[in-house]
C-alpha positions in Angstrom: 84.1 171.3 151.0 83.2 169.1 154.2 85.1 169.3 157.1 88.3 166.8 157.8 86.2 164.6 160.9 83.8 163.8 158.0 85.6 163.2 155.3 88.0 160.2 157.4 84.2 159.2 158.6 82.3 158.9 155.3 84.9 158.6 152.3 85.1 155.2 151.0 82.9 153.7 153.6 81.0 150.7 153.0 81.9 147.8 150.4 82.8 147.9 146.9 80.2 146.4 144.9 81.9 145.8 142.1 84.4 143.3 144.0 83.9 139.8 143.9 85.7 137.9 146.4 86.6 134.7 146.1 86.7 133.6 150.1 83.9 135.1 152.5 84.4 138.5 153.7 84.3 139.6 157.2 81.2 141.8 157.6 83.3 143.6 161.2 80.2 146.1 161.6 77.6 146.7 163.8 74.9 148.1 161.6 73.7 148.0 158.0 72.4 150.8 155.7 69.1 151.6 154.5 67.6 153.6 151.7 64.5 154.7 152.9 61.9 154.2 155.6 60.3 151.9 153.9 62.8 149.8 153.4 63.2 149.5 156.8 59.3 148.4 157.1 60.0 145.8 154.8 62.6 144.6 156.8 60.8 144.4 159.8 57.3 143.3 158.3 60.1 140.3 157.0 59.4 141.3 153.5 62.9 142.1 152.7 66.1 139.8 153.3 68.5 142.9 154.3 70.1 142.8 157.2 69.5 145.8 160.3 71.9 144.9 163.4 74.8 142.3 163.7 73.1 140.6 166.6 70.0 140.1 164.1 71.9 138.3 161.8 75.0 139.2 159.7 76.6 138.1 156.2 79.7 136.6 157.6 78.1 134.6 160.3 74.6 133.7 158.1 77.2 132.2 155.7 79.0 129.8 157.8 75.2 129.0 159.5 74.3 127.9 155.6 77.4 125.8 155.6 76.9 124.3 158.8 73.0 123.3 158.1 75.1 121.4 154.6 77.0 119.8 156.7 74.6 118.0 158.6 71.9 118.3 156.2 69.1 120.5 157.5 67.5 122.7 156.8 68.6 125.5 158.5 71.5 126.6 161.2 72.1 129.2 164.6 75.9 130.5 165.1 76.0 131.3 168.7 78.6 132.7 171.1 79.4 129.1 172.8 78.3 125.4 172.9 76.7 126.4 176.3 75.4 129.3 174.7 73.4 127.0 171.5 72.6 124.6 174.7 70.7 127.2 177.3 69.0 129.4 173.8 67.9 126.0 172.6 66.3 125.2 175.8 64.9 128.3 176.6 63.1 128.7 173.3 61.5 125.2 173.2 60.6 125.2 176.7 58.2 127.0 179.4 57.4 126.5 182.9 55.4 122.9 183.7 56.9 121.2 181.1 60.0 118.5 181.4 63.3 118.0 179.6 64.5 114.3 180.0 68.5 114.5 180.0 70.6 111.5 179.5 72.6 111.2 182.8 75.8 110.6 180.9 76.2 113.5 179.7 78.9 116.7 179.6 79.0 118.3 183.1 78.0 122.2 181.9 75.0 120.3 180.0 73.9 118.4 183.4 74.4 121.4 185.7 72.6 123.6 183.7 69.8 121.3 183.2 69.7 120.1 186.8 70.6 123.7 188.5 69.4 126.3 186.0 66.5 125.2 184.1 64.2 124.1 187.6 64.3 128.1 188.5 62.3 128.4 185.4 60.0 126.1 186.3 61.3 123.2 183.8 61.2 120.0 185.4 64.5 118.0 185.1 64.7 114.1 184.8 68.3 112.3 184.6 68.1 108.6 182.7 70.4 106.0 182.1 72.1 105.5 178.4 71.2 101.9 179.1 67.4 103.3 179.4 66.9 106.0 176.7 65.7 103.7 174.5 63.1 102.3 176.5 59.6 104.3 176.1 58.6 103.7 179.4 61.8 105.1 181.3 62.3 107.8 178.9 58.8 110.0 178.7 56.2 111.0 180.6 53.5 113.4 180.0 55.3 116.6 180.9 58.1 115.1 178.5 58.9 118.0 175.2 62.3 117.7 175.0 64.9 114.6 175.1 68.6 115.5 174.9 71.6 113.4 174.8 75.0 112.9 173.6 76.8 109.9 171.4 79.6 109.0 171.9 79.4 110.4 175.8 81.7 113.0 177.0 83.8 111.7 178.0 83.4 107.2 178.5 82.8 107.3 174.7 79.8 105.1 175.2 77.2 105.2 172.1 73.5 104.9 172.4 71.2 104.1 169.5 70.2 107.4 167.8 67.8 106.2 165.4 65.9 104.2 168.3 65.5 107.5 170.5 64.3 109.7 168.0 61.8 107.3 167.0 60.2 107.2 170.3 60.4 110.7 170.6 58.7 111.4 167.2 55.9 108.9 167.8 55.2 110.7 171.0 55.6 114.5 169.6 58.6 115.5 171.7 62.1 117.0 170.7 65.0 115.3 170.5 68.2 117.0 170.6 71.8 115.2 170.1 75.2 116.6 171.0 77.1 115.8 168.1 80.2 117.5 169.4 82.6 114.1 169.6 82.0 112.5 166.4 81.6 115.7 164.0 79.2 115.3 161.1 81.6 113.6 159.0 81.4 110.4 161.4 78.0 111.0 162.3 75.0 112.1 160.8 71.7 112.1 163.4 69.1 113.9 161.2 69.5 110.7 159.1 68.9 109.0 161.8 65.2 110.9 162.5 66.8 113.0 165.0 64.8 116.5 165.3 68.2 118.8 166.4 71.7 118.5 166.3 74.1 120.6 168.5 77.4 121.4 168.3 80.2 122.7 170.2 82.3 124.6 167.1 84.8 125.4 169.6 85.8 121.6 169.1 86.3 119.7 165.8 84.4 122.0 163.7 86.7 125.0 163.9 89.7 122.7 165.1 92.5 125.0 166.0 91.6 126.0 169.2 91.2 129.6 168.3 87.2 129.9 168.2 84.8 129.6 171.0 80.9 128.9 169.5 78.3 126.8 169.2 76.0 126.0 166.7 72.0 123.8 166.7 71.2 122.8 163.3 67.7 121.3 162.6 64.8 121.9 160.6 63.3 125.5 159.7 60.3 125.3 161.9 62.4 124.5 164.9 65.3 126.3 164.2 63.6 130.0 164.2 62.3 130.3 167.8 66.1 129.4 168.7 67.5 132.6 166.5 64.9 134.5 167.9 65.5 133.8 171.3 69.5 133.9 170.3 68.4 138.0 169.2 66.9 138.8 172.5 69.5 136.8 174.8 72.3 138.4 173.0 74.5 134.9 172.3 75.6 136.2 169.0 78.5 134.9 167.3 81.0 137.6 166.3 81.8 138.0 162.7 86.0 137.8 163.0 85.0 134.5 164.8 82.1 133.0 162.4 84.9 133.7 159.3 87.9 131.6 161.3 84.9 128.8 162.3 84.1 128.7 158.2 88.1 128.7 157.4 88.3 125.9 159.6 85.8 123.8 158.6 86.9 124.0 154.9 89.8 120.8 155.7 87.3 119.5 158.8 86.7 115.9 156.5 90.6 115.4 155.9 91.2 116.7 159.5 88.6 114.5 161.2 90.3 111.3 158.6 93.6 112.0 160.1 92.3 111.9 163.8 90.3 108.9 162.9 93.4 107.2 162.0 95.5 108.3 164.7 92.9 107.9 167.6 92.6 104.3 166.3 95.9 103.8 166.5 96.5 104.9 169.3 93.5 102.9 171.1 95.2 100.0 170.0 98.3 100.4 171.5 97.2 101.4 174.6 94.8 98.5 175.0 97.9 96.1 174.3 99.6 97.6 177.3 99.4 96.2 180.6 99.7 99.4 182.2 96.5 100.4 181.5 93.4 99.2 183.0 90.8 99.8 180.3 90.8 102.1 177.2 87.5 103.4 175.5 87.1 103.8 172.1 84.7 102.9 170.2 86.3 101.9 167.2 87.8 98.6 169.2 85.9 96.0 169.5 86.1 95.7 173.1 84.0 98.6 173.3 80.4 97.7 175.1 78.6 99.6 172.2 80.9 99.1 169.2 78.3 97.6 167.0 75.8 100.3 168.0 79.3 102.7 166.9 79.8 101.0 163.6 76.0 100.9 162.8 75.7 104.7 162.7 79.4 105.7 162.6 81.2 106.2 159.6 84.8 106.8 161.5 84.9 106.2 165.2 86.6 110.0 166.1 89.8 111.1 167.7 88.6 110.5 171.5 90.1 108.1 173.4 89.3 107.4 177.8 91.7 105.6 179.0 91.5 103.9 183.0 94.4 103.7 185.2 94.6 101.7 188.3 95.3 103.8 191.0 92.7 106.5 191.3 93.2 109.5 190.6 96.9 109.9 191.9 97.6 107.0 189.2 96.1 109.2 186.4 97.5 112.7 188.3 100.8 111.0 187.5 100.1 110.2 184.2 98.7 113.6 183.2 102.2 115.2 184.5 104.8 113.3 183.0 103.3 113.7 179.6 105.7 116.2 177.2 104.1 116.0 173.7 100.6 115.7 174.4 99.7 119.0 176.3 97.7 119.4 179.5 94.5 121.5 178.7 90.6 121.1 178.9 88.8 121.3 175.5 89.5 119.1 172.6 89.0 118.7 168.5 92.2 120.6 167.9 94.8 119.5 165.7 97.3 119.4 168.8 96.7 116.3 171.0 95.2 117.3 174.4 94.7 115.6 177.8 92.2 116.3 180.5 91.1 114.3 183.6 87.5 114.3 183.5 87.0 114.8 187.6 88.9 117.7 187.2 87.5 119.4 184.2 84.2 118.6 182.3 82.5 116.0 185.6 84.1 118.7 187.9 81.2 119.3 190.2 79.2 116.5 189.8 78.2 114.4 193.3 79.7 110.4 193.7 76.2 109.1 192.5 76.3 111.9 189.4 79.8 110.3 188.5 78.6 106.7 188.9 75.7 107.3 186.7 77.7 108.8 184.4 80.3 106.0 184.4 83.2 108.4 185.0 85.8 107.4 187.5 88.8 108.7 189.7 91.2 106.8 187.3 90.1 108.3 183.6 92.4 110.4 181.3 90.9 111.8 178.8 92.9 112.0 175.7 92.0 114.1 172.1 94.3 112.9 170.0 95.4 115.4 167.3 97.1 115.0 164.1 100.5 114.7 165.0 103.1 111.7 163.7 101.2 109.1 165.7 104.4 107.2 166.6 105.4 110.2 168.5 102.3 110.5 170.1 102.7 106.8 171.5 106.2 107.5 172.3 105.1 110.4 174.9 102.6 108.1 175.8 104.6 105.2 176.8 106.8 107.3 178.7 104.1 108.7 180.7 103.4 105.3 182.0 106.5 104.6 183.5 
């Protein structure tokens, strides 16, 4: 008869075999059995598909990873702990010293500082272009050039650049592109259809959509995708199991979510651009928008972002961002709760004068993600914030 410590430690432990769930499990565990020593040799001689260690790879998170790479249809998927976290693995594990990453420089702020700040101590050059420029060969690589990344629509001026124009120069000249696909989601937006190499996400944003998650994700195809999980193993950027199963719960209602911001963010666009109060509203979906045909000809839906300019600076749009009730104040977006941020204070925070000017980001801009809410009540709390 064993003693009590080991029967509460070994009875029952493990899973049942002989259930079949119907929704994933959660695989909360740190470490996986084996058999023999030999089955651990095949394991590491990758003749086995068992799994070792959680921050190897795990059921719950390889699951959501297979349903992300669907999603966006590639061939393969990396959960990690962040969107910063997919960003810096990503570069780390295409890139070594001498060589040059080209950067849009409209771009989020974490991307740009770690890109312009971080990556240079490694000996990775870092060059900033123009959106109006990325399509243009002779701005956009040199001969150090192996890695182009950008974002479309831009955090956070919304302005599109043509996807299917970089990643054919990029492809004709054997460097990686990489596209932050955070804002439209790959129900709007599909950039491996396009001929882009990688697409990133932030799945703290639309992808989980509740505001609960943090993680990232870099979908793409096999042969690019495994250096990044095998620098993800040794830099530790794991994505948690509890996490991984409330990013795959979420994305099961991510197409009727993102139809429902579509419509409201649309909506709301409109209204605001018929009222004088407001200098200028981006969105791409209006056809005011400098790049709306380059938005409808790779769009599907146009997204729930919407900048908005005040007159005033940034007391006019200080203002603004503290008289609104419904709409909360809060960095982050892709929720189903509509947010508001002012970009100089949150995701440009940091950047220089020039840095904003390049990036087209004034004093003036709200930032709004709007969220699924009755949208008449949404322009109510908006109208009343103009006063």
């Amino acid at each position: 008869m064993k003693g009590p410590s080991t029967n509460v430690i070994h009875e029952a432990e493990g899973g049942f075999r002989r259930a079949d769930p119907l929704t994933l499990p959660i695989y909360e565990t740190t470490t996986f059995l084996f058999e023999s020593a030999e089955e651990v040799r095949a394991y590491n001689e990758g003749r086995s598909d068992k799994f070792l260690y959680s921050r190897y790879g795990n059921p719950t998170v390889t699951a959501v990873e297979a349903t992300l790479a669907a999603l966006e249809h590639a061939e393969a998927a990396v959960l990690l702990g962040s969107g910063m976290a997919a960003t810096a693995t990503t570069l780390f594990a295409l890139l070594k010293a001498g060589d040059e990453v080209v950067c849009s420089s409209a771009i989020y702020g974490g991307t740009l500082h770690l890109i312009a700040e971080l990556l240079p101590r490694f000996g990775v050059a870092a060059r900033f272009v123009r959106p109006e420029d990325l399509t243009r060969a002779s701005a956009l690589l040199g001969p150090r050039t192996r890695l182009v990344w950008f974002e479309s629509p831009i955090n956070p001026t919304l302005r599109c650049v043509d996807i299917a124009a970089i990643a054919a120069l990029c492809r004709e000249a054997g460097v990686v592109s990489v596209v932050d696909n955070t804002f439209a989601s790959p129900i709007n937006q599909q950039p491996i259809a396009l001929g882009v190499d990688l697409v990133m996400h932030s799945a703290t944003k639309y992808l989980n959509g509740h505001s609960d998650v943090t993680a990232g994700v870099m979908a793409g195809p096999a042969a690019l995708v495994a250096p990044i999980a095998g620098a993800r193993k040794m830099l530790g950027g794991v994505l948690d199991p509890q996490a991984a199963y409330a990013l795959g719960r979420g994305l099961k209602t991510l197409a009727v979510r993102i139809a429902r911001h579509n419509e409201n963010a649309m909506a709301v666009a409109r209204w605001l651009e018929g009222d004088a109060r407001v200098a200028r509203v981006l969105y791409p979906g209006l056809a005011s928008h400098p790049d709306h045909e380059v938005a409808r000809a790779q769009m599907s839906g146009f997204g729930g972002m919407v900048c908005v300019e005040l007159d005033g600076g940034l007391p006019r749009a200080a203002r603004f961002f503290d008289r609104l009730q419904l709409v909360r104040r809060a960095a982050s977006l892709g929720g189903v709760e509509s947010l508001c941020s002012l970009p100089v204070l949150t995701s440009q925070w940091g950047h220089s004068e020039e840095q904003l000017r390049e990036a087209g980001v004034t004093a003036g801009m709200a930032r709004l993600s709007v969220g699924l809410e009755d949208v008449e009540d949404l322009i109510a709390d908006l109208d009343q914030a103009l006063e």
